[in-house]
C-alpha positions in Angstrom: 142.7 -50.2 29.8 145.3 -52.0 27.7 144.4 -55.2 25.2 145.9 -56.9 27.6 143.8 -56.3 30.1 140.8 -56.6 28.2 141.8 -60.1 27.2 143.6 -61.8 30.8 140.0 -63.3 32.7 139.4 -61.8 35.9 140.5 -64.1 39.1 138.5 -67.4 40.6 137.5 -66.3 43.6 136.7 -62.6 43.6 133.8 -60.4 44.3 131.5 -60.7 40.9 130.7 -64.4 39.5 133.2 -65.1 36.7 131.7 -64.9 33.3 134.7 -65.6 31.3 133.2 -69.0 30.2 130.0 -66.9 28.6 132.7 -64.6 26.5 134.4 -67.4 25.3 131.1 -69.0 24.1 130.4 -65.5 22.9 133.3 -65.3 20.6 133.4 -68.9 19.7 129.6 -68.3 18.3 130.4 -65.2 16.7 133.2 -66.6 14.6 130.6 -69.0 13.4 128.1 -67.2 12.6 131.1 -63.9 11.6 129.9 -63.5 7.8 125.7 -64.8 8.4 126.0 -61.8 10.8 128.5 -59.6 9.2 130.6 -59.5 12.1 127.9 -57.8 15.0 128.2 -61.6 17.2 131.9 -60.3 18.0 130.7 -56.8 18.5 128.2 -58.3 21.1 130.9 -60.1 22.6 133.1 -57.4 23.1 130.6 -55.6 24.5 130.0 -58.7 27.2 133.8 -58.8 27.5 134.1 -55.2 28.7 131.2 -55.2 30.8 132.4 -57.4 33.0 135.9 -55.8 32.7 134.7 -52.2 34.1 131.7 -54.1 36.4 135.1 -56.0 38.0 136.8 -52.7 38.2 133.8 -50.6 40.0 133.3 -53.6 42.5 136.5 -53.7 43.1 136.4 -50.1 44.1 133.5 -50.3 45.8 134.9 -52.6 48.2 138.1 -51.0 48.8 136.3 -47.6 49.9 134.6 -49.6 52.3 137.1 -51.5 53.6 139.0 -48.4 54.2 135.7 -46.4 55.5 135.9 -49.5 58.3 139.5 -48.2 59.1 138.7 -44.8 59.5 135.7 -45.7 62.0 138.1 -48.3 64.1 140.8 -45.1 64.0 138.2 -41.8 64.3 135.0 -43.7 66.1 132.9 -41.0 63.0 129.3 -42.8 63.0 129.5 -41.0 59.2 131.6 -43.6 57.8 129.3 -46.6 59.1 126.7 -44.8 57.0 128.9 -44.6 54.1 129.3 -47.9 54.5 125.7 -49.1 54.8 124.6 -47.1 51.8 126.7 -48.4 49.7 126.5 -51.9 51.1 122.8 -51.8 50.6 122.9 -50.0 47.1 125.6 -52.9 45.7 122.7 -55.8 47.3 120.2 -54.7 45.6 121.8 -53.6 42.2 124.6 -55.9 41.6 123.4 -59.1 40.4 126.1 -60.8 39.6 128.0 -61.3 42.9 129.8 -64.1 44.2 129.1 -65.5 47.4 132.8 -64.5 48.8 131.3 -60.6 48.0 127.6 -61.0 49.7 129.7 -62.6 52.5 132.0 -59.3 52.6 129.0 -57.1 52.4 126.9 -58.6 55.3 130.2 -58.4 57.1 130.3 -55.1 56.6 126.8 -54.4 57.0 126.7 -56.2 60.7 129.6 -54.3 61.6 127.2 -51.1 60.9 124.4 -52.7 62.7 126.3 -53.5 65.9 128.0 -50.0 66.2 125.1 -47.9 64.7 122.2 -49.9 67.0 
């Protein structure tokens, strides 16, 4: 991961809630209270700021395996990949606190899809 990276906020409309507006508040804070604090309010928002970056990331991944584990059922009818699927599904519902509604949509999508063809 490149500064750049770090640095350009993650899109609109994507799977997590954008929290790009609770980093900039983050560093705006910190460089007010920088020498009070001796510099640990950027640290903190660093931290934030790369939290989201590699929570972004993993989501993003998460989705895409499904999405293609959805393929491979439509192309090989394997019942394995729906369970793939519905673990994961279920595991990002209850642990991932932070997603948008266009990613609960995607994952009850995904999870009905499972429930039809698994029933």
């Amino acid at each position: 991961m490149n500064w750049k990276d770090l640095i350009k906020p993650p899109p609109a409309e994507g799977y997590i809630k954008n929290s790009s507006n609770l980093v900039t508040a983050l560093f705006i804070l910190a460089g007010i209270l920088y020498y009070p604090t001796n510099g640990y309010g950027a640290v903190i928002a660093l931290i934030v700021l790369i939290g989201q970056k590699v929570l972004l990331a993993q989501t993003n991944k998460d989705f895409t395996e499904m999405q293609l584990a959805e393929k491979q059922f439509q192309a090989t009818q394997n019942s394995d990949y729906l369970r793939f699927i519905e673990a994961r599904a279920t595991q990002m519902l209850r642990d991932n606190k932070v997603l948008s509604e266009k990613g609960k949509k995607e994952l009850e999508r995904l999870l009905s899809i499972v429930k039809n063809h698994l029933a």
